[in-house]
N, C-alpha and C positions, 0 to 999 in steps of 0.2 A: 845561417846565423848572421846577424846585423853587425853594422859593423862597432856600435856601442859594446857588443854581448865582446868582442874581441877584444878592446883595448882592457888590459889590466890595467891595476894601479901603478904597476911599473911605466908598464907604456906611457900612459897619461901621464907621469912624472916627465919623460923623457920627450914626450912631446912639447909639453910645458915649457921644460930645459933649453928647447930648440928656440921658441920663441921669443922666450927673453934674452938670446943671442941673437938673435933675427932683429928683436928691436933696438936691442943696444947697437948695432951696424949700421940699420935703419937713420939712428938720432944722427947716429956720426955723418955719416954723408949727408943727409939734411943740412946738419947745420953747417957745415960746410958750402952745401952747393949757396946757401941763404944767408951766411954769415951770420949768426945768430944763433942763440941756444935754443934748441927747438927737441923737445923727448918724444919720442915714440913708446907707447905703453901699449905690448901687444898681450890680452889678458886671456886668462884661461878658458878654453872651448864647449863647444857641447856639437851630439851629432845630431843632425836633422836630416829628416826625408823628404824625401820630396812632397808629401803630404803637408808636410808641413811648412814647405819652403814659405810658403805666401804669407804666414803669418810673423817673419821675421821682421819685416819692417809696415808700418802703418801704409795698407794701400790706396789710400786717396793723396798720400804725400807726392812731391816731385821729387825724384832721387837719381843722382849722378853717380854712373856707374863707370868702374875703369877696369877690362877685361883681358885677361893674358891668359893663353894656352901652354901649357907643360908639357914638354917633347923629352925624350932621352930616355934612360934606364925607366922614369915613373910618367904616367901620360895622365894628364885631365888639365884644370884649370882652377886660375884664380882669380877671384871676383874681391874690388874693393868697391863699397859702398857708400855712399854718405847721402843722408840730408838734403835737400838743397839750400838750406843756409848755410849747413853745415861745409858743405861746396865751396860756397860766395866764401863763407868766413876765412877755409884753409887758404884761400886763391890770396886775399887781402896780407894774410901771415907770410906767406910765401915767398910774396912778390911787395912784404914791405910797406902794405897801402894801408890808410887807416881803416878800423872794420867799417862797416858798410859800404864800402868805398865802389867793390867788385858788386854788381847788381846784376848780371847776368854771366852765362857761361861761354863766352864768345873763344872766339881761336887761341885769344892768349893764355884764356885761365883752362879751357882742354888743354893745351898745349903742359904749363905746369901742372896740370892733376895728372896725367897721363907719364909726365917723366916721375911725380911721386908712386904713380901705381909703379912702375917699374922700377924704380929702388926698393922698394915697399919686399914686392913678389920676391927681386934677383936676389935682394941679401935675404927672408926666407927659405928659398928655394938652397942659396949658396948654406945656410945654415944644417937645412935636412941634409943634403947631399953627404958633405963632410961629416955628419955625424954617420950616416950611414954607408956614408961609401959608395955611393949609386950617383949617377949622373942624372941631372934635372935641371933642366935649360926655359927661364920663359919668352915666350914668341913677344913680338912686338906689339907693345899695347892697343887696345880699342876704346873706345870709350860711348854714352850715351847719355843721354838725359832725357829720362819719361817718368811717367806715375811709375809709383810704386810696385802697382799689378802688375802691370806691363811688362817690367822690367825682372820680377822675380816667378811670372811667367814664360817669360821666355828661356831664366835661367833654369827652372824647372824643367825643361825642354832640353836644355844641352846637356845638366847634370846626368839627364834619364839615357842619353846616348854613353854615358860612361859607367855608370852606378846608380844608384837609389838611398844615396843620401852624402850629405857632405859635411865637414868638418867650421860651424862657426865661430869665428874668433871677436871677439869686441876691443876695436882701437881708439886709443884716447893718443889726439896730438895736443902734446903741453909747451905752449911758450907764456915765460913772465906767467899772470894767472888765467889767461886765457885756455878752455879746455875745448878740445876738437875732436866731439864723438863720431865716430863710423864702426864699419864691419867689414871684415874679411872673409871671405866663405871662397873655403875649399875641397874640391874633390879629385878622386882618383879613378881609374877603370879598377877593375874586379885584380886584374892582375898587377896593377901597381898599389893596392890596397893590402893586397896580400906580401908583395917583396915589402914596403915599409915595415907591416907590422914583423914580419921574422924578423927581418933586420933590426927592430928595437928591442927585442925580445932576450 
């Protein structure tokens, strides 16, 4: 059975639940670490397979990928995605510069994408856990910048090491009226697919 065929409406609600606790924490520490008012709008998912992974984002695009492994009671991973302007743009917001400012992705703008993947994942991650009760810890981020294929080929690759399909979530960062689209795609092994869903159940 797939793991779409598994979640009820209930689930889905409560999955749902999780992330707009996930993003409300998200904003907070943002705006915090940024001084500034910065919302994190983490929006309702859909499950994909790996079949299908490649067609999540346009493959001739460049996309900056920030990657963190999930250790503890639930094991797989999470992938945030964006753009590559989409990138430049969050790096400029971030770090305060005006937009186009950030023209490449050099060690400082990795450096703050990589601490936002990890706020991003750890209040997620700290969200599930506490509703669930299960421990979910993310590893220290990675991060890349390549074509699109590339990139959700290889993730294809690690997904298939844990499962056969993963949970995609669509992120919009909002400051003032500037909107900061990306993707959050996430997966579980077989047995941390199965502890969440009883546990929401």
């Amino acid at each position: 059975m797939s793991l779409n065929q598994k979640l009820s409406l209930e689930v889905t609600e409560k999955l749902n639940h999780i992330s707009e606790v996930a993003g409300r924490n998200a904003s907070e520490a943002l705006s915090k670490l940024t001084d500034q008012k910065l919302e994190v709008v983490i929006m309702g998912f859909e499950v994909v397979s790996i079949e299908d992974i490649n067609d999540v984002l346009d493959a001739d695009d460049v996309v900056t990928a920030v990657y963190l492994e999930i250790k503890g009671d639930l094991n797989g991973g999470i992938i945030l995605a964006f753009p590559e302007r989409s990138s430049l743009s969050l790096v400029d917001i971030l770090l305060k510069k005006s937009d186009g400012e950030t023209v490449s992705i050099d060690d400082m703008a990795k450096s703050v994408l990589k601490e936002t993947g990890n706020i991003l994942a750890g209040n997620y991650l700290a969200a599930l856990s506490n509703y669930l009760k299960l421990n979910a810890l993310e590893s220290i981020p990675d991060i890349t910048s390549d074509s699109a294929e590339s990139i959700m080929n290889s993730l294809a690759i690690e997904i298939s090491r844990h499962s056969f399909e993963a949970l995609l979530f669509k992120m919009n960062f909002v400051v003032d009226k500037a909107v900061i689209k990306g993707q959050m795609i996430i997966f579980f092994d077989s047995d941390s697919a199965k502890k969440m869903i009883d546990a929401l159940k």
